[in-house]
C-alpha positions in Angstrom: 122.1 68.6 49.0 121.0 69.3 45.5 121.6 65.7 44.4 118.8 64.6 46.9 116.6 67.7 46.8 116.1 67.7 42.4 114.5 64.0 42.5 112.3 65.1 45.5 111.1 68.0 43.8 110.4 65.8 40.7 108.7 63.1 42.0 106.2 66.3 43.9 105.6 68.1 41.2 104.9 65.5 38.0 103.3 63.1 40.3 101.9 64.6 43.8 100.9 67.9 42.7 97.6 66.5 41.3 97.2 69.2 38.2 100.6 70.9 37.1 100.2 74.5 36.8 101.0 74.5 33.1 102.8 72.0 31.0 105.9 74.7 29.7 109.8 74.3 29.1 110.2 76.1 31.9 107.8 74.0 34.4 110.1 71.1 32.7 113.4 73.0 32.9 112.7 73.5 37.0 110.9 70.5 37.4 112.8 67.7 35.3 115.9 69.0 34.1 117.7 69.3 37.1 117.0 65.7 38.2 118.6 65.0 35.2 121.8 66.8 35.7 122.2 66.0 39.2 121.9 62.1 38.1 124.8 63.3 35.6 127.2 65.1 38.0 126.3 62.6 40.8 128.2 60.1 38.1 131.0 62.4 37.2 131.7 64.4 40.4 134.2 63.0 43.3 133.8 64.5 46.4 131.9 61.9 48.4 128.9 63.0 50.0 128.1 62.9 54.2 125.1 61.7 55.7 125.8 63.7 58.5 125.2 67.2 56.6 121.6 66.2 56.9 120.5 69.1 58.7 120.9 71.3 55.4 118.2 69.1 53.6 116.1 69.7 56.8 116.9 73.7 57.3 116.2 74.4 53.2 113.2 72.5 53.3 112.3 74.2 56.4 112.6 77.5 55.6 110.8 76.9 51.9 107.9 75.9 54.0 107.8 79.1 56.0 108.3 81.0 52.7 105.6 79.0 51.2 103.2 79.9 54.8 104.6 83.9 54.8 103.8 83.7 50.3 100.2 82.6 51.7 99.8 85.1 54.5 100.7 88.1 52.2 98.2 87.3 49.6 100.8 86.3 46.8 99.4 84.8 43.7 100.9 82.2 41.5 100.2 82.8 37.6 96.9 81.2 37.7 95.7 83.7 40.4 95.6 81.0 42.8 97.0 81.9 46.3 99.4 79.2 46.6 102.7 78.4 45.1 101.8 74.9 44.6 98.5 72.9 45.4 100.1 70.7 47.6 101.0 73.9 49.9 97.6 75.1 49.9 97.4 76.2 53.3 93.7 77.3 53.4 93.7 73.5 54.5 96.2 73.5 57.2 95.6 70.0 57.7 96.4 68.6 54.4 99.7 71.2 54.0 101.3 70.2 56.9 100.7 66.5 56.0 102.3 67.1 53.1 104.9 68.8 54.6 105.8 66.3 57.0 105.9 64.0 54.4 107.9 65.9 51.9 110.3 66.7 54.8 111.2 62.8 55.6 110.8 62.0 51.4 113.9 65.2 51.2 115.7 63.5 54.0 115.4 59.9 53.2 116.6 61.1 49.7 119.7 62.5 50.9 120.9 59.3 53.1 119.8 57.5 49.9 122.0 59.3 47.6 125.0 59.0 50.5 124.5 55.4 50.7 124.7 55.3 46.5 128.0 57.9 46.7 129.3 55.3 49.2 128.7 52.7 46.7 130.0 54.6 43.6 133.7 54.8 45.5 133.4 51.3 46.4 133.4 49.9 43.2 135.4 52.8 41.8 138.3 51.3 44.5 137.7 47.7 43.6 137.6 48.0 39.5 139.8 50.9 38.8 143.4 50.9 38.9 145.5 52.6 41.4 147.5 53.8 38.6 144.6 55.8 36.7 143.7 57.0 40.6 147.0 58.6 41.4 147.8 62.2 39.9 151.8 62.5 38.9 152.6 64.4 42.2 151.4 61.3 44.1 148.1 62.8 45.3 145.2 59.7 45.0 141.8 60.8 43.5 139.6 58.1 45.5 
């Protein structure tokens, strides 16, 4: 789920969220870094991903958007005194939130069957150009 979810939440913040709250290593350590190690591990990690575990894309999402409605209700404040977590979740315009919502929701989910369509890909080729022989652990068990 992570693999899909870090390039979602990239692509949001740097280039939806129309002023970032503050340029910081830590808006780039949440917001950048972990697209970046989730493109590593995606390359060096071998348990193939299922597109049918979709429904945890959808229930995270979900429940961060009712975290992100309950944050607004209750009069939190992000560090700019703003009462939003993000502008994009603004929900003083319900409209323009829930559009965003909806559209973030099917960005996360098309994400995910992207990224099990490229893990689907990865073991392909790793079955066609990598020898059986560098494959098979000594006690017979096959890695791919």
């Amino acid at each position: 789920m992570a693999l899909a979810q870090a390039p979602g939440i990239t692509l949001l913040y740097w280039f939806l969220e129309d002023k970032p709250v503050e340029i910081t290593w830590v808006s780039h350590m949440e917001h950048t870094f972990n697209s970046v190690l989730m493109l590593i591990e995606f390359f060096l990690y071998g348990a193939p991903l299922q597109g049918s575990d979709f429904y945890w894309v959808f229930s995270f999402n979900t429940v961060y958007i009712l975290y992100s409605v309950v944050y607004y209700w209750m009069d939190g404040i992000n560090m700019n005194g703003h009462k939003f977590i993000y502008r994009l979740l603004d929900w003083s315009n319900i409209n323009t939130a829930l559009l965003m919502c909806t559209m973030a929701l099917s960005m996360f989910l098309l994400l995910h069957f992207t990224t099990t369509l490229l893990s689907k890909v990865k073991f392909w080729l790793c079955n066609k150009l990598v020898p059986k022989r560098l494959l098979t652990l000594p006690n017979k068990v096959t890695l791919v």
